[in-house]
N, C-alpha and C positions, 0 to 999 in steps of 0.2 A: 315501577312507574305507573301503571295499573291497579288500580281495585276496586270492590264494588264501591262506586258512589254514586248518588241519585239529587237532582235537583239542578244537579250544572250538566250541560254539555259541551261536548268537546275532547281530545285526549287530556289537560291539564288543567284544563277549569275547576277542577277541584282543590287547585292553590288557591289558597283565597285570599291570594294579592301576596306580592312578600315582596322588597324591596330586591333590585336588580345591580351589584356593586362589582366595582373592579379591583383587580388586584392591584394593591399600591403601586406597584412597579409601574403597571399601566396607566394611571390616571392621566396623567398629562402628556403633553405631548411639546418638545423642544420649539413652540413656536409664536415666543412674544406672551404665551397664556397670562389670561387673567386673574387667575386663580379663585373663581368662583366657584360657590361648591354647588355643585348637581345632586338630586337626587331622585331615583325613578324606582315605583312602584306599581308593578302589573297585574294584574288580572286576568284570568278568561283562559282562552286558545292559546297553544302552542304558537299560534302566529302574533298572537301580540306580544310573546315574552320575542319573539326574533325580533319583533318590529321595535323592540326597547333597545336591543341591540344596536339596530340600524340608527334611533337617534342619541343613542351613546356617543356612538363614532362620529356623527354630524358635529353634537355639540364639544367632543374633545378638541376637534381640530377648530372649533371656536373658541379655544382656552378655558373651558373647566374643566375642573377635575370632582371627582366624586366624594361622598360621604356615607357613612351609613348610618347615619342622625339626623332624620329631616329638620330635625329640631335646629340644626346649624344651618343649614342649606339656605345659599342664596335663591338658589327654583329649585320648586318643587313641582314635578310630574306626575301623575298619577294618569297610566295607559289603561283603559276601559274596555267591558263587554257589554253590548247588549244584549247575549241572548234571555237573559234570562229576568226576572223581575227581580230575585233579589239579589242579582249581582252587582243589579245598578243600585238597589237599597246602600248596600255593607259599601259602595265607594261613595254613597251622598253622608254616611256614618264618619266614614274618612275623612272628609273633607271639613268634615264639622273639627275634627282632631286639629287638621293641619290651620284652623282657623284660631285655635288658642295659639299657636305656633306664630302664627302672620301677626299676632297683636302686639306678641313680643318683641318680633322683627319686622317694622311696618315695612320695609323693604321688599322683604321676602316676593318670590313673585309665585304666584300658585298657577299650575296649567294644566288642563283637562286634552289627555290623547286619545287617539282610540274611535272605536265605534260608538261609544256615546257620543263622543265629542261631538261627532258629523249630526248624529240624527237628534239632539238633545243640545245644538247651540245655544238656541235663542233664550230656551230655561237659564243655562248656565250662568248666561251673563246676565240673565234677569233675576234671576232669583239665587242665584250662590254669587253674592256679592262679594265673596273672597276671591274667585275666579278672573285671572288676568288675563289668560291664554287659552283659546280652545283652539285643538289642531285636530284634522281627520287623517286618516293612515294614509294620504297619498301627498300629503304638504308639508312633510320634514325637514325635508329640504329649507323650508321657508323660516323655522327655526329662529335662527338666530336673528333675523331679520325681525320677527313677532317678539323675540325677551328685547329686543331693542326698545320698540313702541311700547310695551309695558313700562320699562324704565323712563320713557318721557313721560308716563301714567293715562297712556292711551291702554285700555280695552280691547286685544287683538284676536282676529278668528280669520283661520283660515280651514276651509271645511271642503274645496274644489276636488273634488274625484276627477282622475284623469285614464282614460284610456291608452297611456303607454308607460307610464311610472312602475319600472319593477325594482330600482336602486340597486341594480345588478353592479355600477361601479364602485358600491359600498363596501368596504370591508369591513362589517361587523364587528363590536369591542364583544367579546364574550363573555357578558355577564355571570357573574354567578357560578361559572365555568369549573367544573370537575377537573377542568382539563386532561377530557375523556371523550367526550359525547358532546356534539353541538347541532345546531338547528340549520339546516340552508332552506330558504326561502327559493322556491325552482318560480313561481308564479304568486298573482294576485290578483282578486277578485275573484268571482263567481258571476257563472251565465245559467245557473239554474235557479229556478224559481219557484224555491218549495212555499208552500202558501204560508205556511209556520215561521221564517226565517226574515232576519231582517239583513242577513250579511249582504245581497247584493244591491240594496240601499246605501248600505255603510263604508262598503270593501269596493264597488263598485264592476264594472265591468271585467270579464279574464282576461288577463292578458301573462304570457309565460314568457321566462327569460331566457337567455339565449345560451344553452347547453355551454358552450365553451367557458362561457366563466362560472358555471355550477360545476365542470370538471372543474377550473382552476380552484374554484375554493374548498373545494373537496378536496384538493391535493395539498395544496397550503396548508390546510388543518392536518393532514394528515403528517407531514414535514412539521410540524409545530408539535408533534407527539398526539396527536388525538387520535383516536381507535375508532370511532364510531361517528357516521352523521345521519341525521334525520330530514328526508328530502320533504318539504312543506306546502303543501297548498292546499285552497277548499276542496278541489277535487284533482288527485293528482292526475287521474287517470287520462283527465281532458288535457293535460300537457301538449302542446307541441308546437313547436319555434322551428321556421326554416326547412320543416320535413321531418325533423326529429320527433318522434314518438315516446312516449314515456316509457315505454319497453327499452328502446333504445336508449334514451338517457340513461335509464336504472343502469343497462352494461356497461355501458362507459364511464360513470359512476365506480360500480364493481371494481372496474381493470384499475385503475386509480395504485391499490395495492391489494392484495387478498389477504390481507393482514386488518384491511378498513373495513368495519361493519357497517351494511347500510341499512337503513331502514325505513318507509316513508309513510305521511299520513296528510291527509284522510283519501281513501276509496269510495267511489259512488258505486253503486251494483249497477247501474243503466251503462258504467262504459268499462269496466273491469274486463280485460280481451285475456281467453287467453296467450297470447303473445305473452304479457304481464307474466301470469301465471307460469309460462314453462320458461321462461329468464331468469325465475327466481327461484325457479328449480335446476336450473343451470349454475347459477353461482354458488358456491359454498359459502359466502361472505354475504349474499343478498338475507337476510334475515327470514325466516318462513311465520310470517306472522301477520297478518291481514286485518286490521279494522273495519269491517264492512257492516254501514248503521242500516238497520232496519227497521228504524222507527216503530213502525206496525206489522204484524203479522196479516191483514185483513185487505184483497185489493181494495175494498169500496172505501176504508181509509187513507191508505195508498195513495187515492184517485183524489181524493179531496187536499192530500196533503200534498198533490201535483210531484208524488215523487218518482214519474215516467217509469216506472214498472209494475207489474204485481207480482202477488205471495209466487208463481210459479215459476216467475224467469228471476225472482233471487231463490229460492231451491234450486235452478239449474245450475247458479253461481256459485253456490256454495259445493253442491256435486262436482262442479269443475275445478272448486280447490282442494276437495277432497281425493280428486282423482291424479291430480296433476302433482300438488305439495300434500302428500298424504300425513304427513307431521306437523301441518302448518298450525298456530295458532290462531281463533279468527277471535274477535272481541265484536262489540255493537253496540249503539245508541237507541235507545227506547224512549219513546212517550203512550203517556197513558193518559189517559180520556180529554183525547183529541173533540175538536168539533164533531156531536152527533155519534159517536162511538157505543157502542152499545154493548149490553155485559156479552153476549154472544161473539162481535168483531174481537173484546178482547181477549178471550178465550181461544181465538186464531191465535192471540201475540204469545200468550202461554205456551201453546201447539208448536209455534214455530222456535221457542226458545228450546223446548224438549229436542225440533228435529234436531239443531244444528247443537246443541248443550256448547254455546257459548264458553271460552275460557275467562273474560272478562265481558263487562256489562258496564254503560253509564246509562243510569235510566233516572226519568224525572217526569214529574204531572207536568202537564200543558198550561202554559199561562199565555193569554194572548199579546203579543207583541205589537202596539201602535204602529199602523203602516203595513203591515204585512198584506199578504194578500188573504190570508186568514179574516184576518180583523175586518176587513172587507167585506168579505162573500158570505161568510159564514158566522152562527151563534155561539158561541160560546156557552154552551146548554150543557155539562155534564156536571153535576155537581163538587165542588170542591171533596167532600167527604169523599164519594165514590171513586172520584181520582186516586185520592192517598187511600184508598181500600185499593184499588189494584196496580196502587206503585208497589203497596205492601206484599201484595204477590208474587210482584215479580220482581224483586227485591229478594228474596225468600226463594223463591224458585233458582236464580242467576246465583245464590251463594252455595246452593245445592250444584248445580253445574260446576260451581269453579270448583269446589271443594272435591267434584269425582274428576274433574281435567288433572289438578295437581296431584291428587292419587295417584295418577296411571303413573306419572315419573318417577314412584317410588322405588328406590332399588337400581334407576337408571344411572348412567352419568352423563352428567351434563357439562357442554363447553360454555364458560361464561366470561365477562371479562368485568374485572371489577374495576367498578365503579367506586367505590369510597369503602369507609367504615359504616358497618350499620346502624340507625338512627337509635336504637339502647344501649351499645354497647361500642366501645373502640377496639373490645376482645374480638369483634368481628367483623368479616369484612360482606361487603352483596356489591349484587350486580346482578346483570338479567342474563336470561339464558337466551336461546334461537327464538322460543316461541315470546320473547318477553316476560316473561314469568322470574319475578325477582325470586333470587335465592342469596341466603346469609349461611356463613360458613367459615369456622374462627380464623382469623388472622396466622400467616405460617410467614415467616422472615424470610423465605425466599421467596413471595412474591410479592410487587410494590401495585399500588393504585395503576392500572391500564394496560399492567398484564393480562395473557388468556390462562383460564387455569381451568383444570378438567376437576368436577365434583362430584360425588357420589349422593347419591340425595337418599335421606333416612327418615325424613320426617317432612310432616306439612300443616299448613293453618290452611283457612280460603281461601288468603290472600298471598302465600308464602312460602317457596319449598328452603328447605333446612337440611344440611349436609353437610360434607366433609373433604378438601382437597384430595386427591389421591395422586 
């Protein structure tokens, strides 16, 4: 799931859009459908392939069923990111595609989701005239309601951020589904205010969902054959509904089955307790594997990218997962020449990727994001060259880390559950281990996709340990 990639942030941002389809069997649902054909393509975070999810499942029980040919498709979706500049390029690319599409089928109705959508309205319906539908991640609901008005050949947008919307009654079509591994959405939105970020513009205020039905769907899936879920939010850590703590949740979660692997992301270092930390040292199913970004190595960056801590109390965090999950894998997010950043601040971020020798890395240059508080306050003064000079560092440096993390498990064995066949070959099968660390290891007939099988690891790339069932 992991590896080095630079320029998207995020765990999954490095998909770079892929269409989100159901298995035949699912497509439709016994209720009067109209047999229109859907189809949706995401982008970005881990949270907008869930949030495809969530308007899967709106629109099935509106009577379509899906395709995996936009080219056919009565609507066409396309879920957006903004973090990044050219994330929004490669979907305005897209859109140009789906518009030879639209001319063919003047019907066709095209619709922009997502966090573009909210923050990049008024462009959309001004200037991508193929554009029928723009919806923000908190107005899916409203769905069917908006391809309606398209169809009378009204130009519909619904973009309202809401302060209680978690679609916690939703049960998600599982796109794309290994059926293995799936996504639960615990919260949404974000109440921190990194000056670089546009999510709590887009995603809008947190608000977390109510534990009982993050157990139920956790167990539903788990009842449905799935082995693994991924508990979802901008920061999980700030979780809590009704008194339940994320700590708390995580257990309750665990108990579900110790057969179910959990795992969750993103971690902010300002609220990581250890409580978190020794729960997930308490479950043997809790995964030992921690995503904690640290943008910067440097407080006086830090401070300007308002990410309420400095270089000392995330060194204390990472000590306390060292001391707590002594096996844990940790990963991180980097940018490089932030506002004002200087060859000295980054040579902290160097410093600090040495302490901790990250097992994964997403790192990428700084591009100012309209709106932000960045864009505001602050110049945008570091040169474009000098940036990609010390992306290219730490780029370099972070493949030297992963490459001496997947060494250590040389000779180890490892418990993994697989996930598929590996993407060269059908000879073999992968799946990730505790720390996330994908490993492939040939195919043996007694075991199928979702079993646990124990591996002996013999070999490694950067991104890759390589082994053999035992």
């Amino acid at each position: 799931m992991f590896d080095i990639k630079h320029g998207i942030k995020e765990h999954d941002e490095s998909r770079q859009g892929e269409a989100l389809l159901l298995e035949p069997s699912l497509q439709q649902k016994d209720n009067g459908a109209s047999g229109r054909k859907l189809y949706i393509e995401s982008y970005g975070c881990q949270m907008n392939f869930s949030d495809s999810e969530i308007v899967a499942s709106i629109l099935l029980d509106s009577g379509f069923e899906t395709t995996r040919d936009y080219k056919e498709a009565d609507v066409v979706f396309i879920n957006t990111c903004s973090i990044r500049e050219n994330a929004e390029q490669r979907v305005r690319n897209r859109l140009k595609e789906f518009e030879a599409a639209k001319t063919r089928n003047p019907g066709m109705i095209v619709g922009v989701l997502g966090c573009m959508a909210e923050r990049l309205k008024s462009k959309f319906l001004e200037e991508e005239k193929l554009v029928d539908v723009v919806v923000g991640p908190d107005a899916y609901r409203d769905l069917p309601n908006l391809i309606g008005q398209a169809d009378d050949g009204q130009r519909s947008v619904n973009v309202l951020l809401s302060r209680e919307e978690t679609y916690a009654d939703i049960s998600p079509v599982r796109l794309n589904s290994n059926g293995v591994s799936a996504f639960i959405s615990i919260m949404r939105g974000c109440d921190n205010m990194c000056s670089f970020c546009v999510v709590p513009f887009t995603r809008g205020r947190e608000r977390s969902r109510d534990a009982n039905s993050i157990v139920r769907e956790a167990r539903d899936l788990f009842n449905a054959g799935y082995r693994e879920v991924t508990l979802l939010g901008q920061n999980v850590d700030s979780y809590k509904h009704d008194g339940v703590t994320f700590a708390q949740l995580l257990e309750k979660v665990a108990l579900v089955n110790p057969l179910l692997r959990v795992r969750f992301s993103t971690s902010h270092p300002k609220d990581i307790t250890d409580e978190v930390l020794y729960t997930i040292a308490r479950y043997e199913n809790i995964c030992n594997y921690i995503h904690l970004p640290i943008q910067s190595g440097n407080s006086e960056v830090l401070d300007r990218m308002n990410r309420t801590y400095d270089r000392e109390w995330y060194m204390d965090r990472i000590n306390a997962i060292r001391r707590i999950i002594p096996d844990c894998g940790i990963s991180t997010d980097v940018i490089t020449g932030f506002c004002g950043e200087t060859d000295e601040q980054h040579l902290e971020t160097l410093s600090m990727m040495d302490y901790v020798k990250y097992d994964y890395a997403y790192m990428f240059a700084y591009s100012e994001r309209p709106g932000t508080l960045a864009a505001k306050r602050y110049t945008d003064d570091v040169p474009e060259n000098v940036k990609k000079q010390r992306l290219t560092e730490v780029v370099a440096l972070q493949r030297q880390h992963s490459l001496l993390r997947l060494s250590e498990q040389l000779g180890k064995i490892q418990k993994v559950l697989i996930e598929g066949f590996s993407k060269r070959s059908d000879q073999d099968y992968c799946g990730r281990n505790d720390q996330n660390a994908m490993v492939v290891f040939a195919v043996d007939p007694r075991y199928k996709i979702g079993d646990y099988v124990h591996v002996l690891v013999e070999n490694c790339t950067s991104a890759t340990l390589i082994g053999k069932i035992i």
